[in-house]
C-alpha positions in Angstrom: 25.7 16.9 -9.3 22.5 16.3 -7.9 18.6 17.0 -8.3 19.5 19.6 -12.0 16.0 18.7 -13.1 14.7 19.7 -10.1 16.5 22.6 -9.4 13.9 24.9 -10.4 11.2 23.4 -9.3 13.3 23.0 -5.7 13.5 26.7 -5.7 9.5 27.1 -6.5 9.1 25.2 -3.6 10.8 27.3 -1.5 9.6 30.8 -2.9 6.9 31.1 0.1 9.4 30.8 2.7 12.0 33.0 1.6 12.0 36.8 3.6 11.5 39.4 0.8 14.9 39.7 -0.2 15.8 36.4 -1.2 12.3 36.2 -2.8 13.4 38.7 -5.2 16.1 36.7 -6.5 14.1 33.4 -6.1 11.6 35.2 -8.9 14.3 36.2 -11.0 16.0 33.2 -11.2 11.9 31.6 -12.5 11.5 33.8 -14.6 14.9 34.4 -16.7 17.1 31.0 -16.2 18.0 31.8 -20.1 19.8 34.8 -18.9 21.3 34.2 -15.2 23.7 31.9 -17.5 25.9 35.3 -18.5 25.3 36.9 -15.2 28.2 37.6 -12.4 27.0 37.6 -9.1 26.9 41.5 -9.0 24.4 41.6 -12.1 21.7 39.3 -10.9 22.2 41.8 -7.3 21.7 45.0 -9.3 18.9 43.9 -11.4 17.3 42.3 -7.8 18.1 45.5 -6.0 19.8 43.2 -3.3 23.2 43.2 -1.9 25.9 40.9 -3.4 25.9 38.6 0.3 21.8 38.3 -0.5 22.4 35.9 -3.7 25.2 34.7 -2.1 23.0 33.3 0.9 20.2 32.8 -1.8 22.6 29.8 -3.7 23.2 28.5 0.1 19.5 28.3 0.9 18.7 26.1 -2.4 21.7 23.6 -0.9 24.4 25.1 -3.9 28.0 25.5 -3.0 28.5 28.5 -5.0 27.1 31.0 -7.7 28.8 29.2 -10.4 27.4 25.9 -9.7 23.8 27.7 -9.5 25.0 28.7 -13.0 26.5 25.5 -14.1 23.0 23.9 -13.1 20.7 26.6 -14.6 23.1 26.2 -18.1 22.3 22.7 -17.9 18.8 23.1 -17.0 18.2 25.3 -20.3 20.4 23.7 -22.8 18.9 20.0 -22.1 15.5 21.7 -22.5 16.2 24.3 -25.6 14.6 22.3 -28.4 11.7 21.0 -26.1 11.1 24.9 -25.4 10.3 25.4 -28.9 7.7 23.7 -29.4 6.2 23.1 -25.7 5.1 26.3 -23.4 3.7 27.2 -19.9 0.2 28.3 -20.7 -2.4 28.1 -23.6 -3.1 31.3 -25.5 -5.4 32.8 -27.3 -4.4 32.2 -30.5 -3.2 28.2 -30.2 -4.9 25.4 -32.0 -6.6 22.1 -30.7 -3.6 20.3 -31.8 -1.3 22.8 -29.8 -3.4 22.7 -26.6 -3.2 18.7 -26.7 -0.1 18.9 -26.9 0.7 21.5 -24.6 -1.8 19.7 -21.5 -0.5 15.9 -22.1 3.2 17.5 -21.7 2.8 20.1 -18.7 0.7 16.7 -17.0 3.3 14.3 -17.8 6.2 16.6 -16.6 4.5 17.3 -13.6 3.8 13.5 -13.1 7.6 12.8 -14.2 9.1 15.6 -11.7 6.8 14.4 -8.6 8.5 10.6 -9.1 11.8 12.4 -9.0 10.8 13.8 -5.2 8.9 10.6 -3.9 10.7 9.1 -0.8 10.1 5.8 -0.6 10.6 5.6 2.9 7.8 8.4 3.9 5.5 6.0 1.6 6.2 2.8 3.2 5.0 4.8 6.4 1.8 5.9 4.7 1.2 2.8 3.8 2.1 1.4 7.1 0.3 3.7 9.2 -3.1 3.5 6.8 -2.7 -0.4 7.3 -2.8 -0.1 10.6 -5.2 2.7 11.4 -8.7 2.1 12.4 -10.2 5.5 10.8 -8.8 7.6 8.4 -9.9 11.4 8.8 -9.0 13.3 5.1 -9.2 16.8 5.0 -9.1 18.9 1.7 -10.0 22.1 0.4 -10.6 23.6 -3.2 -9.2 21.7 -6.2 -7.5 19.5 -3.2 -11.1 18.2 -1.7 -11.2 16.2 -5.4 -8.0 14.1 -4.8 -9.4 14.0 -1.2 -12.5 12.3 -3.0 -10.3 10.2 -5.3 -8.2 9.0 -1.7 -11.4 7.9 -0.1 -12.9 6.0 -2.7 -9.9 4.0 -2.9 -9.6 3.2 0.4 -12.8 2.6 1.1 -12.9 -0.1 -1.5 -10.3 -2.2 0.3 -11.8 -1.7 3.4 -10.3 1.0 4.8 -13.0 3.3 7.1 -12.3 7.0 6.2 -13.8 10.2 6.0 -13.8 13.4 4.0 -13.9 16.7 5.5 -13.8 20.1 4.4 -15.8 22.0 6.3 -13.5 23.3 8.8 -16.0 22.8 12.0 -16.3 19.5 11.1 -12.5 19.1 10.8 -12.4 20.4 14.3 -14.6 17.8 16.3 -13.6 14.8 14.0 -9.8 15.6 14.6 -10.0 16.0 18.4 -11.7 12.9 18.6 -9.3 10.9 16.9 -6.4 8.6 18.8 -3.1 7.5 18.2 -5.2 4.0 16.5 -5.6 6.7 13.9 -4.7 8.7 10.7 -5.1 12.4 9.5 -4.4 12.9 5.9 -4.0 16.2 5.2 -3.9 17.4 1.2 -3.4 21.3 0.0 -1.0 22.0 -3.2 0.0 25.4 -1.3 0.7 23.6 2.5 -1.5 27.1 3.7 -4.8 26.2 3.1 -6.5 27.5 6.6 -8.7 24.7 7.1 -6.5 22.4 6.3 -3.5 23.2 8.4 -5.6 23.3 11.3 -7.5 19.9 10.8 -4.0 18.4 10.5 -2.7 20.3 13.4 -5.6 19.3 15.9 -5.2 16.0 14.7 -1.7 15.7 15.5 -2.5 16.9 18.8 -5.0 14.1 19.6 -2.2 11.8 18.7 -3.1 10.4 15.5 -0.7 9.7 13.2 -0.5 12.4 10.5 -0.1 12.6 6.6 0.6 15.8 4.4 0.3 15.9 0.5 1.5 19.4 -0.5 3.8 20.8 -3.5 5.8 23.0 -0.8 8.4 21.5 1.4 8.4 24.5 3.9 5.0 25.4 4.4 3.2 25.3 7.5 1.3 22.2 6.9 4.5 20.2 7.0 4.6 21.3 10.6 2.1 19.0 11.3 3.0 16.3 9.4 4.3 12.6 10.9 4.9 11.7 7.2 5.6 14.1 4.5 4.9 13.2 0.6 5.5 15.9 -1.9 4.4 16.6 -5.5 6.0 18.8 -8.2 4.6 20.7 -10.0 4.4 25.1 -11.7 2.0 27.3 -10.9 -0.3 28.7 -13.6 0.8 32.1 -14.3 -3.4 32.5 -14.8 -4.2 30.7 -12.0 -2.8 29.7 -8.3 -4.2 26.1 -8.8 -3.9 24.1 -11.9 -5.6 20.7 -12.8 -1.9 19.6 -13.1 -1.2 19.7 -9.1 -4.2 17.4 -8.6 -3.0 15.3 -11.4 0.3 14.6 -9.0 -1.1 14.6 -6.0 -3.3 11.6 -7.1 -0.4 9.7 -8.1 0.7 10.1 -4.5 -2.6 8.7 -3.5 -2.9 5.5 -6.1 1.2 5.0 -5.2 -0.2 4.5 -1.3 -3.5 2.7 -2.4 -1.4 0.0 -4.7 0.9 -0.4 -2.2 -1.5 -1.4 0.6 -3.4 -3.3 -1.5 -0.5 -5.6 -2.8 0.8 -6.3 1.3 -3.2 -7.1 1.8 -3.3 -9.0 -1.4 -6.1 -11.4 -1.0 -8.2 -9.5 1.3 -8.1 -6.6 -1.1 -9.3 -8.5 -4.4 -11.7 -10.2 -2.2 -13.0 -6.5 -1.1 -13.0 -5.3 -4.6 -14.7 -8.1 -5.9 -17.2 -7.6 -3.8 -17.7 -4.0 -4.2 -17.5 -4.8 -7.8 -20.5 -6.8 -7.5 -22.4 -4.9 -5.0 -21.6 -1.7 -7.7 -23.3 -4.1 -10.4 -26.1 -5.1 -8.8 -27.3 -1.5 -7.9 -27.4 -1.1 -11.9 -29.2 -3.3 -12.5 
């Protein structure tokens, strides 16, 4: 059966699209996998509030046949993970120890990098690379905890000679994106896919005809409206705060998958380029 590790996280996804209804049971479902296990389909209604046909089109809208496979999948989901569970939670309390919190930060980083492989489709990255390869200005737009991996994009481009540009500032967004041509590429990067400024940097961008590049963790968001090439990370929000260190940690593996790959089909240019930069970096130091 496919995607049961990413079931959840599939669903999480989805959560800002859903109509109220359906977000209901989307929560639920989050929150208490443990117990939708021993539920019939009229249980998980009544505790939602929601009609019977409202789970019913629920399981449809997360691509499951039935409620019994969503419950076959969650039973799976929560068995394979029981013994990790107990020693391996969400968020760091008050009362854990330095060894717990290492513990707890090197897991939630390496499930998040583990899940976003999981999603990666290596077609839509061939096409970032392809389409970065080919552009002759990259425009990057970021906001927040994104505007760091926007950072982290540029200055691996930029070592392999790749012309690019951060913006946050959404003016600036504005006049660099309708300036830009289909020679081109917009990269737009927001864990949510609704970050204002971003949206509409990718959006104006799309309209001058460049070619355009999403990073976000949700699959329907508006941001993917935009998007010529859509690369997604996986990852669980904080329940402290809306943006973790963890969704920066994945989208950054997005970016070094795209920067490795152009680098390897521009092999000798690129350690030329980095050589260079290298030496250029060692000289200032001096």
């Amino acid at each position: 059966m496919e995607g049961r590790e990413t079931l959840l996280h599939r669903i999480n996804g989805l959560l800002p699209s859903l109509n109220p209804a359906l977000k209901k049971v989307a929560a639920y479902v989050l929150r208490n996998p443990q117990q939708i296990k021993s539920l019939k389909i009229r249980d998980l209604a009544g505790i939602c509030d929601v009609a019977e046909a409202t789970v019913t089109r629920f399981v449809k809208t997360i691509g499951l046949s039935s409620f019994q496979e969503l419950k076959i999948n969650i039973a799976e989901i929560t068995t394979n993970g029981a013994a990790r569970k107990e020693f391996v939670y969400d968020d760091v309390t008050r009362n854990d120890s330095i060894e717990s919190i290492i513990e707890k930060i090197v897991y939630s980083n390496c499930e998040a990098m583990q899940d976003t492989k999981k999603l990666i489709d290596i077609t839509e990255v061939e096409k970032a690379i392809d389409a970065i390869d080919r552009a002759e200005k990259i425009d990057i737009y970021g906001a927040g905890g994104s505007y760091i991996t926007a950072q982290n994009a540029m200055i691996r481009f930029y070592r392999i000679g790749k012309r690019c540009i951060i913006y946050n500032d959404p003016n600036q967004q504005a006049v660099s994106a309708s300036l830009l041509s289909d020679k081109d590429v917009a990269l737009g990067i927001s864990n949510s896919g609704r970050t204002i400024s971003t949206v509409s940097g990718l959006r104006n961008a799309k309209e001058s005809g460049a070619v355009t590049i999403c990073i976000t963790n949700y699959s329907r968001s508006p941001l993917t409206e935009y998007a010529d090439i859509k690369l997604f990370t996986s990852t669980q929000d904080s329940q402290f705060f809306q943006e973790s260190m963890v969704s920066r940690v994945a989208q950054i593996i997005l970016i070094d998958i795209i920067y490795a790959g152009l680098a390897v089909k521009n092999f000798k240019t690129s350690v030329e380029m980095i050589e260079k930069s290298a030496a250029s970096i060692r000289t200032a130091l001096l």
